[in-house]
C-alpha positions in Angstrom: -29.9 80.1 51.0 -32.2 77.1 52.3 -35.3 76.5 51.1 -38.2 74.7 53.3 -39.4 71.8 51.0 -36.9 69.9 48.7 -39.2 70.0 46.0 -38.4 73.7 45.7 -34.9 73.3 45.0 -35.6 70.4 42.1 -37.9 73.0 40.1 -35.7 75.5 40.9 -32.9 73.3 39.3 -35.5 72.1 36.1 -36.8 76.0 35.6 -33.4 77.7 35.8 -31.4 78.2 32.4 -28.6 76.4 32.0 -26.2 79.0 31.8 -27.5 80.1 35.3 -27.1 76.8 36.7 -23.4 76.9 35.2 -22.6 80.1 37.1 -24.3 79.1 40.1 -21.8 76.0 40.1 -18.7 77.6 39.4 -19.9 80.3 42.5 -20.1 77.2 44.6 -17.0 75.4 43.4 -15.2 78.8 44.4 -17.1 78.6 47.9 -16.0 75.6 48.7 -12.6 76.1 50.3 -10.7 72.7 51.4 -12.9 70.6 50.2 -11.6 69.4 47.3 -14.0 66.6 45.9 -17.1 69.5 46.3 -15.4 71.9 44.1 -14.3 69.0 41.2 -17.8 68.2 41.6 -19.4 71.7 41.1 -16.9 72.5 38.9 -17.8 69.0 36.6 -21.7 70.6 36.8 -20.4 73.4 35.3 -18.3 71.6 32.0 -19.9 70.7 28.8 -17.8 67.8 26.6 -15.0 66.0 27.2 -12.5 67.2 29.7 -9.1 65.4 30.5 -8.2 67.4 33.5 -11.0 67.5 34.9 -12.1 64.0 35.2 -8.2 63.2 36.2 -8.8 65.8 39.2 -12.2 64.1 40.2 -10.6 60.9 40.2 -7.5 62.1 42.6 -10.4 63.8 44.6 -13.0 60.7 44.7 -9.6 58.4 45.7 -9.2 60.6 48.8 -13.3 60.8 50.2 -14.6 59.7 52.7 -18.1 59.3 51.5 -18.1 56.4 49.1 -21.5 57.8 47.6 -19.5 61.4 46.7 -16.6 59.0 45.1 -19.0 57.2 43.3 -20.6 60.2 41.6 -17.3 61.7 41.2 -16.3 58.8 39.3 -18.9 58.7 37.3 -18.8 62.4 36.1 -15.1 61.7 35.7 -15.9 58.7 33.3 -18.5 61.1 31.7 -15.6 63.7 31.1 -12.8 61.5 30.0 -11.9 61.9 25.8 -10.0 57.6 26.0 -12.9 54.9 26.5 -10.3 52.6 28.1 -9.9 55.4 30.7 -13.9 56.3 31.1 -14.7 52.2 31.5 -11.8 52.0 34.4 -13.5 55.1 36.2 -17.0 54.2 35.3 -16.1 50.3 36.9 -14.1 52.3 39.9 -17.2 54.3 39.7 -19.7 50.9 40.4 -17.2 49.8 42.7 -17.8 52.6 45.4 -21.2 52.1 44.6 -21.2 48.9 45.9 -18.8 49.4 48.6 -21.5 52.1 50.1 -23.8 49.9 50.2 -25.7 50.4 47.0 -25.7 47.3 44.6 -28.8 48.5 41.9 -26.4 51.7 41.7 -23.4 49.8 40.9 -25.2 47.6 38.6 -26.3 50.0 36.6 -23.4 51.6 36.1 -21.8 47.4 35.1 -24.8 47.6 32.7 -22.2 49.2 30.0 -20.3 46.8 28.0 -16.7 47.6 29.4 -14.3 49.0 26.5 -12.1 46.4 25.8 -10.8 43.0 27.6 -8.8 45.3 29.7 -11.8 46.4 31.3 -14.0 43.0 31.2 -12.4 41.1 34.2 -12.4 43.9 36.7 -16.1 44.5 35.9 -16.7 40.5 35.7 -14.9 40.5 39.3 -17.2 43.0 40.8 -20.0 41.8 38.6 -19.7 38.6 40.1 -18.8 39.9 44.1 -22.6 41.2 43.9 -23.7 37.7 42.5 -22.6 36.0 45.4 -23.9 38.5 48.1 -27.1 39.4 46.9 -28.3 37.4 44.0 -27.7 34.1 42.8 -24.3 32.3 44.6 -24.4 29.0 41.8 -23.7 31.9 39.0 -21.3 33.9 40.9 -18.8 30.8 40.5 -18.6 30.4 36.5 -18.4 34.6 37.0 -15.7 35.1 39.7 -13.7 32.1 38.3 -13.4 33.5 34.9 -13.0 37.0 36.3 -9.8 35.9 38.1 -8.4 34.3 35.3 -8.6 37.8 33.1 -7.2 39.8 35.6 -4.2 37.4 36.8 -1.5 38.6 34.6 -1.9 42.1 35.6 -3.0 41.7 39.1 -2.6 39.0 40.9 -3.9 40.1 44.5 -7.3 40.8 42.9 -7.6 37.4 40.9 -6.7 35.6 44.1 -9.4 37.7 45.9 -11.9 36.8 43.3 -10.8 33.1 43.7 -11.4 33.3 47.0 -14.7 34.5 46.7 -15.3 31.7 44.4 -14.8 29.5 47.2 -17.7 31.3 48.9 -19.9 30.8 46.5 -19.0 27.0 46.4 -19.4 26.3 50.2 -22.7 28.8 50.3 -24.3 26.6 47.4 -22.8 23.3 49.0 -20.7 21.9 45.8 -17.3 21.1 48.0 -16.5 19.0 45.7 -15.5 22.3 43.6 -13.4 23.4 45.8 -10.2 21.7 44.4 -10.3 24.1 41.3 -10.6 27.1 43.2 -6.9 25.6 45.5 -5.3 24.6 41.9 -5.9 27.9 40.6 -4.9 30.1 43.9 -1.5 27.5 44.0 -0.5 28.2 40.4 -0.5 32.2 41.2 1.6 31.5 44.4 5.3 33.1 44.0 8.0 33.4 46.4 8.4 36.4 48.9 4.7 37.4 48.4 3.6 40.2 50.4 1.7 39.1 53.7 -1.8 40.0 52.0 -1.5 37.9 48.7 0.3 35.1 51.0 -3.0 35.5 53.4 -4.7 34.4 50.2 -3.2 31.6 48.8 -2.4 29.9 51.8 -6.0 30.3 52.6 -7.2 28.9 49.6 -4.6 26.1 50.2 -5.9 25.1 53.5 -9.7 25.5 53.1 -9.3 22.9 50.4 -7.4 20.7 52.3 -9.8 20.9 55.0 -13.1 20.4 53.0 -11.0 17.0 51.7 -10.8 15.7 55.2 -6.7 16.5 55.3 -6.4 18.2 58.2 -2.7 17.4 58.5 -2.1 19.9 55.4 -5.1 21.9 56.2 -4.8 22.8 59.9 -1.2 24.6 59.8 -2.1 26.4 56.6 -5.7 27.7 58.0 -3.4 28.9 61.6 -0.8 30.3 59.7 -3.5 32.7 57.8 -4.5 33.8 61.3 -1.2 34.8 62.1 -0.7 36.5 58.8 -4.2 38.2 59.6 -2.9 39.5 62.8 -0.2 41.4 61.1 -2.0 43.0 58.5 -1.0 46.5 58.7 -1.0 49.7 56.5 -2.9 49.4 52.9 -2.5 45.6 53.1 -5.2 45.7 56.0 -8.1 45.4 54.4 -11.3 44.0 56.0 -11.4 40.7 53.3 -8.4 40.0 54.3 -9.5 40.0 57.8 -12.6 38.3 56.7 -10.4 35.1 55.6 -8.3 35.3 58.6 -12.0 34.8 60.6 -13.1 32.1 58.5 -9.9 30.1 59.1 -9.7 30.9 62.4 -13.3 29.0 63.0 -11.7 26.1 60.8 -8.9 25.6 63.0 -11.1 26.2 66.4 -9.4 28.9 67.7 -12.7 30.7 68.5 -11.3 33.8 70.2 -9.0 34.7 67.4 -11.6 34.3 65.0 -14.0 36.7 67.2 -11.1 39.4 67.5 -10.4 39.1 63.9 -14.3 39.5 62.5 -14.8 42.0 64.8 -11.9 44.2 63.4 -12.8 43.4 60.4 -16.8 45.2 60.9 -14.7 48.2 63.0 -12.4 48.9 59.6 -15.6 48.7 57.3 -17.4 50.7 59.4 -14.6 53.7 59.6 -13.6 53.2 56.1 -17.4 53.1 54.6 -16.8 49.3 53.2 -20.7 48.8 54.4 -21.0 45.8 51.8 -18.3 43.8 54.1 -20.7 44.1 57.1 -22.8 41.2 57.1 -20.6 38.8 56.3 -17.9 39.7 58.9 -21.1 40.0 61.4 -21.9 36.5 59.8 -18.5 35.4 61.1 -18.3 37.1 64.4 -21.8 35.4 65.8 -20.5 31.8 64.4 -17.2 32.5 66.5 -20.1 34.0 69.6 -21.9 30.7 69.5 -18.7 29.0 69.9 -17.9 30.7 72.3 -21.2 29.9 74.4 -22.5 33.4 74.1 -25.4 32.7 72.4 -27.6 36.0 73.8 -24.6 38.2 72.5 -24.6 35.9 69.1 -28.4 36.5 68.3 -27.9 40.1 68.9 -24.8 40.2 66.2 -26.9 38.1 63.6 -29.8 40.5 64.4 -27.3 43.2 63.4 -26.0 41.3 60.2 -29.8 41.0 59.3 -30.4 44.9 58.7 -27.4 45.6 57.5 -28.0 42.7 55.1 -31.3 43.9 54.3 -30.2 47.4 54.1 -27.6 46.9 51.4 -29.7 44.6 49.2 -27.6 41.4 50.3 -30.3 38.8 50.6 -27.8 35.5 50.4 -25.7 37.1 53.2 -30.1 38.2 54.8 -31.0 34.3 54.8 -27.7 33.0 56.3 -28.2 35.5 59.3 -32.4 34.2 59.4 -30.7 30.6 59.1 -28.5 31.5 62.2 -31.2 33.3 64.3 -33.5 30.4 63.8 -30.9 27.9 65.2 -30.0 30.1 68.2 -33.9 30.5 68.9 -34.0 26.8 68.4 -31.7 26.0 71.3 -33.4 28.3 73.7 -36.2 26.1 72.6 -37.9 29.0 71.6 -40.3 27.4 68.9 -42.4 30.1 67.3 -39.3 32.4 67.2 -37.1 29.4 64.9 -40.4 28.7 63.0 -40.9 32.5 62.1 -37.1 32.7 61.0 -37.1 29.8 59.5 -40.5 31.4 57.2 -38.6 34.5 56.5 -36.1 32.5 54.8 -39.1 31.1 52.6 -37.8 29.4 49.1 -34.8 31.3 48.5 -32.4 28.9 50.3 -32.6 26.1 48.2 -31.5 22.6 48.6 -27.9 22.4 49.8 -27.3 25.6 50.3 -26.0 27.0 53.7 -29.2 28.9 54.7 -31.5 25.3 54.1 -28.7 24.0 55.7 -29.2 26.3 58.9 -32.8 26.0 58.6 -33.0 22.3 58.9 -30.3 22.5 61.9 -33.1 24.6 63.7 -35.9 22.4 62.7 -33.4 18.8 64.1 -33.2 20.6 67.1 -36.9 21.4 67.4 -37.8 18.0 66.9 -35.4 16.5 69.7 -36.5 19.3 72.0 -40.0 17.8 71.3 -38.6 14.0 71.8 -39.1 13.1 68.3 -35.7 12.1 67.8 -35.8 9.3 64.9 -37.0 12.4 62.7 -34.4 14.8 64.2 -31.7 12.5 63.1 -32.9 11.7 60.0 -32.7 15.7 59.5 -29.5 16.8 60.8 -28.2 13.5 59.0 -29.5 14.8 55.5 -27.1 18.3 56.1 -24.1 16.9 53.9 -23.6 13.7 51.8 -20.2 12.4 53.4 -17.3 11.2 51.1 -19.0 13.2 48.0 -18.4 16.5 48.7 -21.8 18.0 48.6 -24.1 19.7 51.6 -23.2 21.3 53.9 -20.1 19.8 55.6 -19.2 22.7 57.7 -22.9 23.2 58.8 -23.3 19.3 59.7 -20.5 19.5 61.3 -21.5 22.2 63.9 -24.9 20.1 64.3 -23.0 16.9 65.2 -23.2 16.8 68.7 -26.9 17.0 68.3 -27.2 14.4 65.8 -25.5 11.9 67.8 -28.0 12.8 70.8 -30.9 12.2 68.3 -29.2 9.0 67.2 -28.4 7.9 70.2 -31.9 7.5 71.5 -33.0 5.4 68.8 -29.7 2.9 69.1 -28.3 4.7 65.7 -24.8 5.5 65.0 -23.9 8.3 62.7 -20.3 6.6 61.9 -19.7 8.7 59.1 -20.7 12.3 60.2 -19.2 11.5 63.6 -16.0 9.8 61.8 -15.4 13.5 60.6 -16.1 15.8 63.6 -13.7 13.8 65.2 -10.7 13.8 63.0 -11.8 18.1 62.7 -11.8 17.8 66.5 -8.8 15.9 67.2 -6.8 18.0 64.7 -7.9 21.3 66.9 -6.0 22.4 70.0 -9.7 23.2 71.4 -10.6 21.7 74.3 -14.6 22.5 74.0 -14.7 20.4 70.4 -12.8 17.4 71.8 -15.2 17.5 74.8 -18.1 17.4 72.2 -16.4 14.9 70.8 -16.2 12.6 73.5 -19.7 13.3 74.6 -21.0 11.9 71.7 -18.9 8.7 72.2 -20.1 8.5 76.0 -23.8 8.8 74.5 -23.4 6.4 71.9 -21.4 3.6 74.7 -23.5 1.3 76.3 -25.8 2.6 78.5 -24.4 2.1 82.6 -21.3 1.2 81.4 -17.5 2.3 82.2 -17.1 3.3 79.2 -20.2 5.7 79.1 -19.0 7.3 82.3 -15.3 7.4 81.0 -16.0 9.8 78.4 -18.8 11.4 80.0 -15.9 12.3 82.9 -13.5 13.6 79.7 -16.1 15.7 77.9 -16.9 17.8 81.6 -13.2 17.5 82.4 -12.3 19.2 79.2 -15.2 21.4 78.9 -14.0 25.0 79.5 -14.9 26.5 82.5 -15.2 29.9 81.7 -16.7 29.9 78.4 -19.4 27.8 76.4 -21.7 27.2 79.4 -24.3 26.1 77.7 -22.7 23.0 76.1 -21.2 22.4 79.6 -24.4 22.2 81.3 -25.8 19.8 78.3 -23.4 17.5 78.9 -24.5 17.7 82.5 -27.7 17.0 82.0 -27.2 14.3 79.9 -24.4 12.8 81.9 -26.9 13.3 84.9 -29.6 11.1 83.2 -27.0 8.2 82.0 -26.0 7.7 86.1 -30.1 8.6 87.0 -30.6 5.4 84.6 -28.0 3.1 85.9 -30.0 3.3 89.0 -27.1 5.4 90.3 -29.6 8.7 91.4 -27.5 10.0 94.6 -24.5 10.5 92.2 -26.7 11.8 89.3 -27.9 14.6 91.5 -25.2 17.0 91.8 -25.0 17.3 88.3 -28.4 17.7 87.1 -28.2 20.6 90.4 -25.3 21.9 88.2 -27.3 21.8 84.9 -30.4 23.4 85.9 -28.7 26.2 88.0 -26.4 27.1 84.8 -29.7 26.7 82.4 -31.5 28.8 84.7 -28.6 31.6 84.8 -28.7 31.6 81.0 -32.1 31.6 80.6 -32.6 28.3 78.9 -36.0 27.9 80.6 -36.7 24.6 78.7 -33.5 22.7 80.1 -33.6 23.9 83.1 -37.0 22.4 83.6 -35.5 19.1 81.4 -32.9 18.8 84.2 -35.9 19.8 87.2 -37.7 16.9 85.5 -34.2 14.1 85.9 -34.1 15.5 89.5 -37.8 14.7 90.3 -36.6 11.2 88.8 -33.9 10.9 90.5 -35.7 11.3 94.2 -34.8 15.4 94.6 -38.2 17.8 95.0 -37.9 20.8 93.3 -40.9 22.1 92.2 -43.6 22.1 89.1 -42.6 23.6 85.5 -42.5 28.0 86.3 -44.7 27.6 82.0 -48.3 26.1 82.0 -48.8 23.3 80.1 -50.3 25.2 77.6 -46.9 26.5 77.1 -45.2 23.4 76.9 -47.3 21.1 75.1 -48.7 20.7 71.2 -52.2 21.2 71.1 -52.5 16.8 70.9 -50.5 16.5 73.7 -52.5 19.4 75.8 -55.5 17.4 74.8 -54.2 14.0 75.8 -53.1 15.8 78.8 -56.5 17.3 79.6 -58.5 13.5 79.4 -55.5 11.9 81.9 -56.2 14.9 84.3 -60.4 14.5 84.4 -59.7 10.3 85.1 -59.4 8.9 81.5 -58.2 5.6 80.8 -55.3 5.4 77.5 -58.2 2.9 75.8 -60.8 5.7 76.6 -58.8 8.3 75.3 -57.8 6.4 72.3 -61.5 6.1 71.3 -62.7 9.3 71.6 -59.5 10.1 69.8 -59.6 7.9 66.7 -56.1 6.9 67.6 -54.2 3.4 68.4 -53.7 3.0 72.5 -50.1 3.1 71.6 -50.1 6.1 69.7 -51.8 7.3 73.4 -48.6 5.6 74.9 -46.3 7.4 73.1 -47.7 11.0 73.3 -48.2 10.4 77.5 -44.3 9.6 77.7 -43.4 12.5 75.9 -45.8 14.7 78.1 -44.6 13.7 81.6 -40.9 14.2 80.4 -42.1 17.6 78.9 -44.0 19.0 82.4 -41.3 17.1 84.1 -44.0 14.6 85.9 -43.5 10.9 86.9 -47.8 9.5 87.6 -51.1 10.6 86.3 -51.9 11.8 89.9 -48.5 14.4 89.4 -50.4 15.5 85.9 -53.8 15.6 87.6 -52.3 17.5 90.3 -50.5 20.2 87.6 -53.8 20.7 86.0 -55.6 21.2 89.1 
């Protein structure tokens, strides 16, 4: 029978005698033919008090389902059947773990609400406990959780202590404390044996290199962090697991071998997926648009972290939510895409705090905001606040990744970022990637003296090593950039053909903004091709429009200021910034624009 509204069936269910309910059960556990976790489960509806074999053939039934939400109440029913409490707490934690698994962390926290029966039963639940700490609540307190968990559980299982070290780690690097890092590699080290199996190998080793890494030893750290990717490409049988795969991703990115790292996050979201792991989901997604934006595909990147972001927010993982906001912001960011970044960058609000990877993210967006807008002492004084090198606190990883746009910001001012740049380049250098060593010596050519061989040495290395087939966008920056460098010396025939390049590629990926940046270095260097496709409106801050309006109707910069209230070189200032912005040279191009 069916019955039109569900309401019906749930008086049904509260106005029907129990003993009718019972019979009703059994009926259906005898209906249900091959499907065994249905009939334990009518058949547990249908049991009063403890019952042994019972709960032990929910617990074989719940081991074999599909649907992790039927385990999880199978498990519970089971640890509501069992007559030993050491047995009840193992089911009623196996229980919280499917739970959580499916996607349901106030479900599994309930059921962690219980104190566990025994030590025997404390680190498991402290392990999962603190797993759901670091996804969705508070990352800082998942640390002391996780670390203690691991050391409860070590003498009887190993693999799961060195998981729970691992996820330490996370916690560490989301909340910024590097430094802490060392305990989390000492720990994982002392559990290493000989002939491991490839999984518990996957995690020692990885602990072993991220450690080495964060301390700036790439020597140690680079063929540790590649051998876990090779270990992670093995994985087969019950030792693939997707956070196994997940640390074979996160290495992967370490060591700069972006296409591995893509392959192996997106296997790991395609074995969550088919095995119901939905709480894996937005970290793997996490991973797989870092590798994306490696990679240069930074429509297909937005689109994952968009992804990440409901699942995220579906599965009550608001760390992992903020780190995909913090992501989207930065994408929108570089497509210059201001209100987009802003409104990420709001969503985030005052969860991310100080330090942490999200804030981290969020002030990358806001650094390249500001030298999108040619306010590039405050952009470097922002993307040079991301990690506190030689302490081991920040965001290393995150400033890292902003480098290259730190050392533009820098650049302009006559700064040099010795110390962030000192440690992209010894990551880069240690890295068979040719698109990080380009970065690398783009940031030296900006920093050389402008018109000089050395400038245009490095500049020739970064587009030389630059890959052609992937990471266009950086490609075409370095373009541009080397584009204005030879427009400057006073070299403009030669800078031509690569601001052509630049804007055509720009254009292509829909980078509107550059595109017009690099229109704007033709125009300077001599070439016509056309006004800005955006109104000023578009383009400018309401000052600027302002400014722009006065210079368009005749206004002098002293007029201006006066009607203004401002200093004729604050005037100065803002009119430079709006003829590079609508990519004009003269007051008669801007009176002509408005016009």
């Amino acid at each position: 029978m069916t019955f039109p509204h569900p309401l019906t069936r749930t008086m049904i269910e509260i106005v029907a005698p129990l003993g009718d309910r019972q019979a009703a059960h059994l009926l259906l556990a005898r209906a249900s033919g091959g499907r065994p976790l249905r009939r334990a489960l009518h058949r547990a509806a249908a049991t009063d008090g403890p019952d042994p074999a019972l709960a032990a053939e929910l617990e074989a039934a719940a081991a074999g389902a599909d649907d992790r939400i039927e385990a999880a109440a199978a498990l519970r029913r089971a640890a509501e059947l069992s007559d030993d409490p050491a047995r009840a707490a193992a089911r009623t934690i196996a229980a919280a773990r499917c739970a959580w698994t499916a996607g349901q962390p106030d479900q599994a926290r309930r059921l962690l609400a219980a104190p566990p029966a025994g030590p025997a039963a404390a680190g498991p639940a402290d392990l999962l406990r603190g797993e759901i700490q670091l996804r969705c609540d508070a990352p800082s307190t998942a640390v002391a959780t996780l670390l203690a968990a691991a050391e409860a559980v070590a003498p009887a299982d190993r693999g799961a202590a060195l998981l729970g070290l691992v996820r330490a780690g996370e916690a560490i690097c989301l909340t910024g404390d590097h430094y802490r890092y060392a305990e989390v590699a000492r720990r994982a080290r002392a559990l290493r044996r000989p002939g491991d199996p490839p999984d518990v190998e996957l995690l020692t080793t990885f602990a072993a290199g991220v450690g080495a890494t964060l301390r700036g030893d790439h020597e140690r750290g680079g063929p540790a962090l590649r051998r876990v990717v090779v270990l992670g490409g093995r994985l087969t049988g019950p030792a693939l697991t997707p956070a196994g795969l997940v640390c074979a991703a996160v290495a992967g990115l370490l060591v700069a071998v972006d296409g591995a790292a893509h392959r192996l996050a997106d296997r790991a979201v395609e074995l969550g997926r088919a095995r119901g792991e939905r709480s894996v989901l937005p970290r793997a997604l996490e991973l797989r648009a870092v590798a994306e934006y490696w990679l240069g595909r930074h429509a297909t990147a937005t689109e994952t972290a968009h992804e990440g972001l409901r699942e995220a927010r579906a599965t009550g993982q608001w760390t992992c939510a903020r780190v995909h906001l913090g992501i989207l912001a930065v994408l929108a960011a570089m497509r210059a895409d201001r209100a987009t970044s802003l409104a990420r960058i709001a969503e985030i609000g005052d969860g991310a705090t100080p330090g942490s990877r999200p804030y981290a993210y969020a002030q990358w967006a806001l650094g390249v905001l500001d030298l999108v807008d040619g306010r590039h002492a405050d952009a470097a004084t922002r993307l040079a606040s991301l990690a506190r090198t030689g302490t081991g606190r920040g965001q290393v990883l995150v400033q890292v990744m902003a480098t290259p746009y730190l050392v533009e910001a820098a650049a302009h001012d006559g700064r040099r970022p010795a110390a962030a740049l000192a440690v992209f380049d010894r990551w880069a250098s240690s890295t068979a990637s040719p698109s990080r060593r380009a970065l690398s010596a783009r940031c030296h050519a900006l920093l050389a003296p402008r018109g000089s061989a050395e400038a245009e040495r490095e500049f020739r290395t970064a587009l030389r090593l630059h890959p052609t087939d992937t990471d266009r966008f950086e490609r075409a920056r370095t373009e541009l950039l080397f584009g204005r460098e030879l427009r400057r010396a006073r070299r403009p025939r030669d800078a031509r053909a690569y601001l052509h390049r630049a804007r055509e590629t720009f254009t292509l990926l829909g980078a509107t903004v550059w595109a017009e940046r690099a229109g704007a270095e033709l125009r300077a260097a001599g070439e016509s091709v056309g006004s800005p496709q955006q109104p000023p409106a578009q383009l400018l801050t309401g000052q600027q429009l302002h400014i722009a309006q006065l210079v368009a109707e005749g206004a002098t910069n002293r007029e201006i200021a006066t009607r203004m209230s401002l200093s004729t070189r604050t005037i100065d200032h803002h009119l430079r910034n709006i003829f590079h912005r609508l990519g004009v040279r003269s007051r008669t191009e801007l009176a002509r624009l408005f016009a």
